[in-house]
N, C-alpha and C positions, 0 to 999 in steps of 0.2 A: 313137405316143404313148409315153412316156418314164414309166412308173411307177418310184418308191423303196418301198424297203421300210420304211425309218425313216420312221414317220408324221410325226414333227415336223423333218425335215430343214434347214426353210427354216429353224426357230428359231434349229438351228445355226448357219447361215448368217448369221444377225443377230449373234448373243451371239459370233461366233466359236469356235466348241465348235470343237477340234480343230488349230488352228489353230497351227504351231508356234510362230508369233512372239506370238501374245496366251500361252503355257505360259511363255513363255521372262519375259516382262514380267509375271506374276505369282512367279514362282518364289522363295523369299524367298535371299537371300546365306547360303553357308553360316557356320557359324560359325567352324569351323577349318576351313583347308585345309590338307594333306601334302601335300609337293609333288615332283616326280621329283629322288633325288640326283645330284649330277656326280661326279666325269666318271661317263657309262655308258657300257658297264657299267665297274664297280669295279674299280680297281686294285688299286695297295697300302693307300689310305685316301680317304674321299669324304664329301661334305658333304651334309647331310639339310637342307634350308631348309622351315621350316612357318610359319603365321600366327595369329595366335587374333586374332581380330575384335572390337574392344572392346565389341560388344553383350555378351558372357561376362564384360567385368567392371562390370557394373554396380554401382553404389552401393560401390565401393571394393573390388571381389572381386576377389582373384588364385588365377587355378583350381591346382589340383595338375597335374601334369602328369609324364608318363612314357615313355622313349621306350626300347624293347627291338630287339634283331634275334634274330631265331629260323633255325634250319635248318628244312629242309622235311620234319623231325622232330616240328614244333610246338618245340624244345629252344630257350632263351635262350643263344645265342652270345655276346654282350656288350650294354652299356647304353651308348649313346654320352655323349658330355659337351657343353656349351653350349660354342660356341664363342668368345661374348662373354663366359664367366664364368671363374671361374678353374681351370677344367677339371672343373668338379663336374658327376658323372652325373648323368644326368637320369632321375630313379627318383623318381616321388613327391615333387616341389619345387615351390615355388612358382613361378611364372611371371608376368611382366605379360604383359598383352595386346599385341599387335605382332609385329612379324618377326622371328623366331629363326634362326638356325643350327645345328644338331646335329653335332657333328665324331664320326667314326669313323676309327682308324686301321686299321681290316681287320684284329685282332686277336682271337682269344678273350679272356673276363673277363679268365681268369687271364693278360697280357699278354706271355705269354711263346710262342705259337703261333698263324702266321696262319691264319684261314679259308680252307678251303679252295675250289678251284672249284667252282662249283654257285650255286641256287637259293635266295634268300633272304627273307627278309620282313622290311619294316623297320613299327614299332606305334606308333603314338602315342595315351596316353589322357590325353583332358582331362575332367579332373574324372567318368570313369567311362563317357566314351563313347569308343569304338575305331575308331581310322583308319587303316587296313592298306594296305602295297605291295608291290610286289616286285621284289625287284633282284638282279641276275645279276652274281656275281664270276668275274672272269678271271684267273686266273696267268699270266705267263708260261713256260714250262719253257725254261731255261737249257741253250743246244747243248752237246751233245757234246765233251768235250773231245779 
């Protein structure tokens, strides 16, 4: 004889408790996604692609939105710029809803020093909520002369 420990097992078994594919068919769509930058890892410069989902502009709302890289300092290395705009960072701007692109040249702020090899995070905040990655840049080191 076959005893369970969970007294109401079979219920489960009705309702699907537990059930990957009934977690997956209630799960609701997120609202933004970040998505992985190309090339990876990072060259000399790579593109950040993200979504905000028009459920976030309801009734004619265009969220703020802000998009930082950090070293593995927590420090802001640079603010990449829209791709589709006229190269304006993306620090606190308005945004439609839809598919973005984020351009970074692999540069600190100050445009004058590349970043170096190592561990990065790239941050997206819409309208006050925070979507974190991490992306790994590579150099090459130039042979020997």
């Amino acid at each position: 004889m076959v005893r369970f420990r969970w007294a109401g097992w079979w219920l489960g078994l009705m309702v699907g408790a537990g059930s990957p594919v009934a977690a997956q068919v209630l799960a609701p769509a997120p609202k933004v996604e970040l998505e992985d930058f190309y090339p990876n890892p990072l060259g000399p410069a790579t593109t950040i692609p993200f979504k905000i989902n028009p459920e976030v502009c309801v009734r004619g709302h265009q969220p703020v939105v802000s998009l930082r890289i950090f070293n593995s300092l927590v420090q802001v290395v640079a603010i990449p710029v829209l791709a589709s705009g006229n190269g304006q960072p993306i620090d606190f701007v308005r945004v439609p809803c839809g598919e973005h692109q984020a351009y970074w040249n692999g540069k600190y702020s100050d445009g004058k020093r590349e970043a170096g090899a190592g561990v990065y995070y790239y941050q997206l905040t819409v309208d006050g909520e925070r979507y974190t990655r991490k992306m790994v840049v590579l150099r090459r080191i130039p042979p020997p002369h």
